[in-house]
N, C-alpha and C positions, 0 to 999 in steps of 0.2 A: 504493500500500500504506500509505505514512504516513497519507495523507489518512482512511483508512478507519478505522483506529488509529483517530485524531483523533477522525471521527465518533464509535464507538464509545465511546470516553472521552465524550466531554460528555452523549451517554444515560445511560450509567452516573452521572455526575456527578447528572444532572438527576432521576434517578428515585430516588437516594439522598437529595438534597435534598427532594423532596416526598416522600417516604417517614418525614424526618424531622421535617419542619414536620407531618403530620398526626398523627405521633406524638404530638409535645406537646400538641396542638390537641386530640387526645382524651384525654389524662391531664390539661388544663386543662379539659374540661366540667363533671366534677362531682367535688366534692371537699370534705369532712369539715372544720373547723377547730374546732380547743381553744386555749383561752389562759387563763394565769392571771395577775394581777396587782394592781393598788393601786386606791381612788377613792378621788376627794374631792367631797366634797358641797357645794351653793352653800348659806350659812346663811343667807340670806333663806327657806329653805324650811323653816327651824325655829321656833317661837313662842318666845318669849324666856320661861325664861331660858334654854333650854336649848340646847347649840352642840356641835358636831362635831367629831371631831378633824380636821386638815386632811390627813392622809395617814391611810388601813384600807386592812388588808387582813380578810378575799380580795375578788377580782372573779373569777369564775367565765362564761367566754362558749364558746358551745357553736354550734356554725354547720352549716350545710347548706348550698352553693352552687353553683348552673347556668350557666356560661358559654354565652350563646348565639351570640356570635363570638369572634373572640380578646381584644377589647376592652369589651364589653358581658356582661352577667349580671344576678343577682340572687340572693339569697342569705336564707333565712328561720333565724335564727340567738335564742338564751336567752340571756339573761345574770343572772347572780345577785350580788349585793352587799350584803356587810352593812359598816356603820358604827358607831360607838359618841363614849361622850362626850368631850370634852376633860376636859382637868384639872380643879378647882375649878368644876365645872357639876352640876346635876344629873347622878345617873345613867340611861342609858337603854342600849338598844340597838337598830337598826332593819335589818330585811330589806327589802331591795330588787331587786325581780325586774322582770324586763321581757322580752316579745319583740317584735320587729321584722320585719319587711320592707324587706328595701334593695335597691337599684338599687347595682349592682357598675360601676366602670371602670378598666381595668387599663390606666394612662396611663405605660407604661413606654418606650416606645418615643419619647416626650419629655424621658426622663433618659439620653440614652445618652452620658453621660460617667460614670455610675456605674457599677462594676465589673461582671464578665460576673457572671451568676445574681443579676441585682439587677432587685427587681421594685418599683415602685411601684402601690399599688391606692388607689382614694377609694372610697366606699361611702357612702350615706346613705337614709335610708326613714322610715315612719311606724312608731308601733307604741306598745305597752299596758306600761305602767308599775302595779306591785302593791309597795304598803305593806305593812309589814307589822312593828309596833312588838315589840319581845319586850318580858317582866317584867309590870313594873305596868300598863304603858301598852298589853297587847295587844287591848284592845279596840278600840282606836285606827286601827281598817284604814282606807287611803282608795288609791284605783286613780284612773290618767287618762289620756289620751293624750302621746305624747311623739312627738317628733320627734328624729332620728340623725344622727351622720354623723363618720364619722372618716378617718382616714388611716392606710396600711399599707405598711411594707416588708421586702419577702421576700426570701429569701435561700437559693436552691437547693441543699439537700443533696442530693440527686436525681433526677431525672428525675417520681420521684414525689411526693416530700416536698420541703416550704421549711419553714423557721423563720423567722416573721415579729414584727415590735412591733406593734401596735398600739395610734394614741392616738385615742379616742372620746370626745364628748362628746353628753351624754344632754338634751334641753330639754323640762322637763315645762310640758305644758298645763291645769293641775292649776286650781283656784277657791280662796279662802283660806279657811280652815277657820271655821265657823258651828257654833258657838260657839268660842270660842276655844281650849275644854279638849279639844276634838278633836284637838287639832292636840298636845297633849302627848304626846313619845315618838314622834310619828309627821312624816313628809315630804312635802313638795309643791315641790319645787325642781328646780331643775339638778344633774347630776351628770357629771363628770371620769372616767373610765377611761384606765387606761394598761395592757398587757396583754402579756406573751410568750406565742406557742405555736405550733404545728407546724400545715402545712396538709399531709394528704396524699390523695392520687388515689384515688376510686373508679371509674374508668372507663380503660380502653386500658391499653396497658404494664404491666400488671401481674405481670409477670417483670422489669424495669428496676430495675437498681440503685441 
């Protein structure tokens, strides 16, 4: 009779277990991210005389993302950023937009000394960088290819939702500006992101608190 118990118990055990890993497994396929936060832009990507201030806000990044195991993905996500002058510079102001394609890995299971609902994600992809000088200088548009890649860590409020940081950095593959006045008001550089926002589940669990 014990022995049966027993049995009993470790199916029950067994079928809650996988009941639960494939819970998460479908609330991690696809899943929505917003974040808002700071950049700083590389000043090689400015013609002299004009310079950056080294911390703007906003950064605005907007994501879309498919996990296709529990460790792999990809994720087609916007990001919007504007910057402005330093002190005793000219004045300008510049829009900078970009979308991406990135290769998702969620290498969390290589941090397990960080607390329970702590996720680490790396992400990096190709993708389209847009200028976009405001004021004087809007005539000044110039677009190029960039290349991605940052680092993320989440932090489970539920089953559905995490609040994660994310720090990105942006590498434009931009040509140097021909003639030089092109390049007044407008960017051809590197950019820094630093970002708070929430990721939440559009797929499974969605009665999970």
């Amino acid at each position: 009779m014990l022995s049966t118990i027993k049995h009993y118990c470790i199916i029950v055990i067994t079928v809650l277990a996988v009941t639960t890993s494939s819970a998460q497994i479908e609330t991690s396929k696809w899943k929505a991210l917003m974040a808002l936060g700071i950049n700083s832009p590389s000043q090689s990507g400015l013609v002299t005389p004009f310079e950056a201030n080294s911390i703007n806000f906003p950064s605005i990044n907007l994501g879309l993302q498919r996990m296709f195991t529990p460790q792999l993905g990809a994720k087609l996500d916007f990001g919007y950023n504007r910057f402005a002058n330093a002190n005793n510079t000219p004045e300008f102001k510049t829009n900078y937009s970009r979308i991406n394609l990135q290769f998702v890995y969620d290498a969390t299971r290589f941090f397990s000394f960080l607390p329970i609902d702590t996720g680490v994600v790396f992400h990096a992809g190709p993708g389209y960088s847009m200028i976009k000088p405001l004021g004087d200088y809007g005539d000044n548009k110039t677009a190029f290819l960039n290349g991605m890649a940052g680092l993320e860590f989440h932090y489970g409020i539920s089953r559905s939702v995490s609040a994660f940081v994310d720090t990105s950095y942006i590498y434009g593959f931009a040509k140097d500006f021909d003639p030089i006045t092109e390049g007044f008001g407008s960017f051809n550089g590197n950019l820094l992101t630093v970002s708070v926002g929430i990721a939440v589940s559009l797929s499974g669990c969605y009665t999970c608190n």
